[in-house]
N, CA, C and O atoms as a DFTB+ gen file, in Angstrom:
404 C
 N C O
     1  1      82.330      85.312      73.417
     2  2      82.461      85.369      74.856
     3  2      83.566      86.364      75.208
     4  3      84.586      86.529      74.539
     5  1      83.291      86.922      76.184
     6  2      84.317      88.409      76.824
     7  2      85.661      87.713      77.046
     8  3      85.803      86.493      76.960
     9  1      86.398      88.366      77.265
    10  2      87.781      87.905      77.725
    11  2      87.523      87.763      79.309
    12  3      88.127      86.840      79.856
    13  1      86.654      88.613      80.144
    14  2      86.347      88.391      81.389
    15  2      85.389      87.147      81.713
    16  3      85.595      86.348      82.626
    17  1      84.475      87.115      80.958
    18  2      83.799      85.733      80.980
    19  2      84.561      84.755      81.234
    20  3      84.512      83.915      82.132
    21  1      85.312      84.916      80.347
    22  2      86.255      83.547      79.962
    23  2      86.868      83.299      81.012
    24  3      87.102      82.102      81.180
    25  1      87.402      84.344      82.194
    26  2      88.204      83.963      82.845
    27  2      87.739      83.934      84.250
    28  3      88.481      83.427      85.090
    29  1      86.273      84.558      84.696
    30  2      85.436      84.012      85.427
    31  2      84.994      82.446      84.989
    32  3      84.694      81.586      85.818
    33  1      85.007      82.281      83.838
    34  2      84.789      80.412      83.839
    35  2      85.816      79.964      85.009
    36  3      85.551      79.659      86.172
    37  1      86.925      80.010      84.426
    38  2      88.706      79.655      84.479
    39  2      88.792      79.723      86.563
    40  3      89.415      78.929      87.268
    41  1      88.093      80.723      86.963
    42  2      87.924      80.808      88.193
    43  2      87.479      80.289      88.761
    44  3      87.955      79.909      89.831
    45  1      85.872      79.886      88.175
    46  2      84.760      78.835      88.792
    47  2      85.006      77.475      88.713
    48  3      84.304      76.657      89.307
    49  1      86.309      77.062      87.764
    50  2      86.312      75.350      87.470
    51  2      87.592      75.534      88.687
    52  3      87.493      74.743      89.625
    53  1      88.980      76.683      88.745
    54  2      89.637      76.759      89.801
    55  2      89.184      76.382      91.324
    56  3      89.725      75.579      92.085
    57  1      87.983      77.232      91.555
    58  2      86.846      76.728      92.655
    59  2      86.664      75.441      92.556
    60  3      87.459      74.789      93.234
    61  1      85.891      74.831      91.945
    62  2      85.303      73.601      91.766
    63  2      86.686      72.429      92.085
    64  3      86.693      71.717      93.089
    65  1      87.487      72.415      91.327
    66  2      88.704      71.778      91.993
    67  2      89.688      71.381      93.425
    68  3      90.534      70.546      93.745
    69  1      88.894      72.690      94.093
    70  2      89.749      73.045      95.222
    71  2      88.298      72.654      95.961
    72  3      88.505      72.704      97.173
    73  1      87.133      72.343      95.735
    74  2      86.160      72.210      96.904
    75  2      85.996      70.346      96.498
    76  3      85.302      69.496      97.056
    77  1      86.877      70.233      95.403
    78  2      86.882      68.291      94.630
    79  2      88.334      67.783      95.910
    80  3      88.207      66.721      96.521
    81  1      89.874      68.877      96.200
    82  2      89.986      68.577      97.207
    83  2      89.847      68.348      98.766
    84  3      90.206      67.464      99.545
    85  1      89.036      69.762      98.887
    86  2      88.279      69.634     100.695
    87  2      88.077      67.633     100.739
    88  3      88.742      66.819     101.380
    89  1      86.919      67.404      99.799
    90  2      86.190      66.305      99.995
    91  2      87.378      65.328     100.256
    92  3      87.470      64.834     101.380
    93  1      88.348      64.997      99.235
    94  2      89.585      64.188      99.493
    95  2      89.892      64.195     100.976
    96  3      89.551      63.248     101.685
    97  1      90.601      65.362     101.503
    98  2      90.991      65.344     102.652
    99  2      90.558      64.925     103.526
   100  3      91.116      64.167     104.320
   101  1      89.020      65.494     103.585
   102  2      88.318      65.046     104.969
   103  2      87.763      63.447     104.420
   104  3      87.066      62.937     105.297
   105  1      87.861      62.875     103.626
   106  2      88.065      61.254     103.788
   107  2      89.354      60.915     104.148
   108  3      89.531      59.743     104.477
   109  1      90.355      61.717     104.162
   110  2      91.869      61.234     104.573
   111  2      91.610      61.640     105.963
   112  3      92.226      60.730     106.519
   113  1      91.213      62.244     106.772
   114  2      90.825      62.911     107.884
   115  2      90.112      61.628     108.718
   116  3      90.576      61.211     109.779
   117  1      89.102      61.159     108.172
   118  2      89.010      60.090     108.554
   119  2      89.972      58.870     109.240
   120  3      89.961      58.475     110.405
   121  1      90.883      58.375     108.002
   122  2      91.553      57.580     108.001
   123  2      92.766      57.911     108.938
   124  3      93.371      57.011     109.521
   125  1      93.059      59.082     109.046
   126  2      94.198      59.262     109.946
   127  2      94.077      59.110     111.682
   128  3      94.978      59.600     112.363
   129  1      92.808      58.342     112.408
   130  2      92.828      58.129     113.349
   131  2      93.344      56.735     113.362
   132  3      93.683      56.488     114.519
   133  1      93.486      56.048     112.836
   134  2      94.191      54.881     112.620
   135  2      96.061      54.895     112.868
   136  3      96.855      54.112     113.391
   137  1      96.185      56.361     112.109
   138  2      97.997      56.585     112.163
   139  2      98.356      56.475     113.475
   140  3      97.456      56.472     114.315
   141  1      99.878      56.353     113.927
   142  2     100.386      56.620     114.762
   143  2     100.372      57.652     115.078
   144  3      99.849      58.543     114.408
   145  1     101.053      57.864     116.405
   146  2     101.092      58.875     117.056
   147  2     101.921      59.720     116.067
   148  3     101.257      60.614     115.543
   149  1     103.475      59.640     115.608
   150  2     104.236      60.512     115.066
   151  2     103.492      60.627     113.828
   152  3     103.262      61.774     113.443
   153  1     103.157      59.850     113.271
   154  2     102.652      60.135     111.847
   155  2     101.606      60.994     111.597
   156  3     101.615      61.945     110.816
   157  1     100.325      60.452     112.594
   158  2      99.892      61.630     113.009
   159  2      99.465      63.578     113.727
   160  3      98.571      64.387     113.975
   161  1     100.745      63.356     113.731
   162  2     101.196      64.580     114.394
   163  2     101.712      65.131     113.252
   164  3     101.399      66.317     113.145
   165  1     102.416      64.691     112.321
   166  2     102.867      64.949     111.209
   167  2     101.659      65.369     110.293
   168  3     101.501      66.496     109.823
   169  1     101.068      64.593     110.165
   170  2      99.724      64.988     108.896
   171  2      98.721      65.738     109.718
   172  3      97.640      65.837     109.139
   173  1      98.759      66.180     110.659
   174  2      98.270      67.324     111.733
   175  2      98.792      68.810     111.134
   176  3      98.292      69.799     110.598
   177  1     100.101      68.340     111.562
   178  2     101.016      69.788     110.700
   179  2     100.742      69.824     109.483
   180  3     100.464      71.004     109.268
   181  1     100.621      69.085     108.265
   182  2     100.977      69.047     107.188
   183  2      99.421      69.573     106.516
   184  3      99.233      69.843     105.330
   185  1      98.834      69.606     107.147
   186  2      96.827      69.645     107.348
   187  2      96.772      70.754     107.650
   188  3      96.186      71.254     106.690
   189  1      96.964      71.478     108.293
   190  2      96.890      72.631     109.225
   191  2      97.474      73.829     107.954
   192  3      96.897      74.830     107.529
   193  1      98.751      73.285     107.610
   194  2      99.229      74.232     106.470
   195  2      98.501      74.355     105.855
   196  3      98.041      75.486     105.698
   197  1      97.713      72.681     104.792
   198  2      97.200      73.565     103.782
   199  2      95.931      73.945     103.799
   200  3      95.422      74.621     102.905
   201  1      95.236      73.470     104.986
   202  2      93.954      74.235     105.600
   203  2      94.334      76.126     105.126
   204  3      93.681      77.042     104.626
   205  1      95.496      75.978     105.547
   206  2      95.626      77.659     105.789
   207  2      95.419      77.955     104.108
   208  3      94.453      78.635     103.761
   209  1      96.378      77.410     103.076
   210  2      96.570      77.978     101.973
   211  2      95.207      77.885     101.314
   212  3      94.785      78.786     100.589
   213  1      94.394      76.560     101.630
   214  2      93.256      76.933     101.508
   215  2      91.988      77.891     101.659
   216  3      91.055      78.059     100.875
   217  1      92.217      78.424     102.810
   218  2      91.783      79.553     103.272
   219  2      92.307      80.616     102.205
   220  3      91.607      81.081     101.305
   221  1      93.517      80.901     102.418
   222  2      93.992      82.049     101.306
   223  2      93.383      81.729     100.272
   224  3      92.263      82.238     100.271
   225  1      93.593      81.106      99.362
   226  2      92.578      80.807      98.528
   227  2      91.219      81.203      98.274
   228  3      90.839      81.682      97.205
   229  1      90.579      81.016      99.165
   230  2      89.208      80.787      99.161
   231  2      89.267      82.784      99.349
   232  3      88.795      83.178      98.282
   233  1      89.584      83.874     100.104
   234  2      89.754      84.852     100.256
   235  2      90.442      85.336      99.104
   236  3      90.295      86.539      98.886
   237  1      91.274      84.586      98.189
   238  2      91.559      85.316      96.779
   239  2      90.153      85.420      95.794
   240  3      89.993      86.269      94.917
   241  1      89.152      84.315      96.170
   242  2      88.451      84.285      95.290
   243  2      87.771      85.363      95.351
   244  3      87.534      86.148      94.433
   245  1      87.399      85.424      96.599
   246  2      86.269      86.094      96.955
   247  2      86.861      88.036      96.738
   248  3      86.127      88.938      96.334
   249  1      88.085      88.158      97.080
   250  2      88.512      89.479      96.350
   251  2      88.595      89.656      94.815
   252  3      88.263      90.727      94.306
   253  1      89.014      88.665      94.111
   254  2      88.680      88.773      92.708
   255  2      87.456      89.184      92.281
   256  3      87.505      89.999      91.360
   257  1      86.097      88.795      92.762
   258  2      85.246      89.501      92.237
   259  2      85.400      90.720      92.397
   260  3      85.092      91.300      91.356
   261  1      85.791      91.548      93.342
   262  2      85.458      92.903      93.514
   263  2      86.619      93.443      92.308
   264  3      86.548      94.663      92.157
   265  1      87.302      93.003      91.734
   266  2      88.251      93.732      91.185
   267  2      87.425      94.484      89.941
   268  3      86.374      94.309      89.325
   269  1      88.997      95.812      89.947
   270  2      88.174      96.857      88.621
   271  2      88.830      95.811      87.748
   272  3      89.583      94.873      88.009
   273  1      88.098      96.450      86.192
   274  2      88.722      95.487      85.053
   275  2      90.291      96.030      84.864
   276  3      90.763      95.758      83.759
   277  1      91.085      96.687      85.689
   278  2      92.657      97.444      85.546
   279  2      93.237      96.704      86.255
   280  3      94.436      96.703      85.974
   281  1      92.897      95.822      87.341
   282  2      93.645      94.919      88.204
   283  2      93.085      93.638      87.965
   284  3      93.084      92.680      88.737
   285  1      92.636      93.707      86.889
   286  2      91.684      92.007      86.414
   287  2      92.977      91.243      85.614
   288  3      92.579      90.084      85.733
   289  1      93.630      91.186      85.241
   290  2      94.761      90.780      84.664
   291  2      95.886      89.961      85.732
   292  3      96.378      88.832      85.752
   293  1      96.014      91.449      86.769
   294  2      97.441      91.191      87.691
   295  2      96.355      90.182      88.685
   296  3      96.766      89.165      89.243
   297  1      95.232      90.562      88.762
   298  2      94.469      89.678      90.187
   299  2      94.096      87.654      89.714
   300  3      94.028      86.627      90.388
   301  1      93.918      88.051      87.909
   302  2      93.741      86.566      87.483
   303  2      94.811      85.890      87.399
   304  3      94.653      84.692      87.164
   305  1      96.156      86.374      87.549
   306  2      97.645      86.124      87.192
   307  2      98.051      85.250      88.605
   308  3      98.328      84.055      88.706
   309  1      97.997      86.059      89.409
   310  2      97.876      85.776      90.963
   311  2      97.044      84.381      91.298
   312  3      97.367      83.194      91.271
   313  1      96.515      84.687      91.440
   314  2      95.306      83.433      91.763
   315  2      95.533      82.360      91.038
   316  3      95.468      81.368      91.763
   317  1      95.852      82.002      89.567
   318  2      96.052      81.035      88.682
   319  2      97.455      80.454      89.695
   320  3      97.652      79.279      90.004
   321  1      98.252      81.558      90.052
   322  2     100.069      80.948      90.594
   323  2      99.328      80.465      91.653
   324  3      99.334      79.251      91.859
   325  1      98.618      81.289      92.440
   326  2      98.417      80.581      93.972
   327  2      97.707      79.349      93.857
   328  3      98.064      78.457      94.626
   329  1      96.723      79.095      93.015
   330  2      95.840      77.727      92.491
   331  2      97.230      76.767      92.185
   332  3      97.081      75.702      92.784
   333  1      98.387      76.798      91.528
   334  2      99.202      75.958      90.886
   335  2      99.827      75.569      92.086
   336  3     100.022      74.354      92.060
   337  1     100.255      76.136      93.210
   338  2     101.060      76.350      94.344
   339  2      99.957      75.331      95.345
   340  3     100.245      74.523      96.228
   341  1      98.808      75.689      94.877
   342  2      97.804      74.933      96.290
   343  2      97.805      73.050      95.761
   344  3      98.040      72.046      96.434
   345  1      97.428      73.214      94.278
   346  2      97.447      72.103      93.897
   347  2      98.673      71.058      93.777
   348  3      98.543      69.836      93.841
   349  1      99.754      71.679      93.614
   350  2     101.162      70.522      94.244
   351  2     101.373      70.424      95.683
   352  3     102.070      69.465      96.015
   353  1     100.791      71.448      96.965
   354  2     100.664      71.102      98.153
   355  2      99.885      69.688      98.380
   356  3     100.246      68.589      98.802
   357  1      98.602      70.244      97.889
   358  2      97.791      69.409      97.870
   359  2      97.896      67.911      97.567
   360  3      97.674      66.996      98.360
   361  1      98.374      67.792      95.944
   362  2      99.219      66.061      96.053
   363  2     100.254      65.745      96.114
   364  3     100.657      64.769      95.482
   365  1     101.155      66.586      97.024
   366  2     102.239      65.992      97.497
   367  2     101.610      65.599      98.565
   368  3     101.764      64.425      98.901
   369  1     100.603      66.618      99.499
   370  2      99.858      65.640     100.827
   371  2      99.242      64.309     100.957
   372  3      99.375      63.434     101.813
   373  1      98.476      64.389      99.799
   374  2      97.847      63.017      99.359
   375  2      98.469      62.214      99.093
   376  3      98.130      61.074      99.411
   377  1      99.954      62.502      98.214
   378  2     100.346      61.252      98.020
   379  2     101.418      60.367      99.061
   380  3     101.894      59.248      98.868
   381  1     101.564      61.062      99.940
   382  2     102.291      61.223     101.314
   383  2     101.436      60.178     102.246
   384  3     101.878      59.226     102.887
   385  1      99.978      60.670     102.124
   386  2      98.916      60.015     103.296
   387  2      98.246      59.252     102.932
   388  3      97.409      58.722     103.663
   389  1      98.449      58.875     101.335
   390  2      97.611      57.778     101.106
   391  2      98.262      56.486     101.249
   392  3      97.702      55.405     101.429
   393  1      99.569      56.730     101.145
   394  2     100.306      55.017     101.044
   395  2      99.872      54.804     102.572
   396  3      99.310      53.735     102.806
   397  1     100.084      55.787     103.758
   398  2      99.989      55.111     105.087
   399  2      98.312      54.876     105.332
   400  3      97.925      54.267     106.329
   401  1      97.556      55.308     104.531
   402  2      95.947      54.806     105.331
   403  2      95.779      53.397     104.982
   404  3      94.790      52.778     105.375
């Protein structure tokens, strides 16, 4: 298997992880009409952020394909940090919003 293969796998299970959290959230999404007002306003903000980083995300992926194999290195390097960065957002949120649902 290519070294690029390999790391188009590494990308697609990255994907797959990050569309295993969407689903999380929007069952926490649910549950947060129940919160209070402040609390809710809080996991509003706290939602909104990583909506965004999610987004970035999802726009790293989608530029990684286009890359030449000369920026395939610095572009898989990137994306792996920003994946590590999304995924401690991510359960520090959860673990934040799950004790209150």
């Amino acid at each position: 298997m290519s070294a690029k293969k390999k790391d188009e796998e590494i990308i697609e299970e990255s994907q797959k992880t990050l569309e295993g959290y969407r689903a999380e959230i929007e069952a926490l999404k649910e549950k947060a009409s129940h919160y209070s007002t402040e609390v809710k306003a809080e996991f509003d903000k706290r939602l909104d952020e990583l909506e965004k980083m999610y987004g970035e995300m999802q726009e790293r992926y989608a530029a990684f394909k286009d890359k030449t194999e000369a920026k395939w290195d610095e572009t898989k390097a990137f994306v792996i940090l920003t994946n590590k960065a999304l995924a401690h957002s991510y359960h520090y949120f959860l673990s934040h919003y799950k004790k209150k649902g």
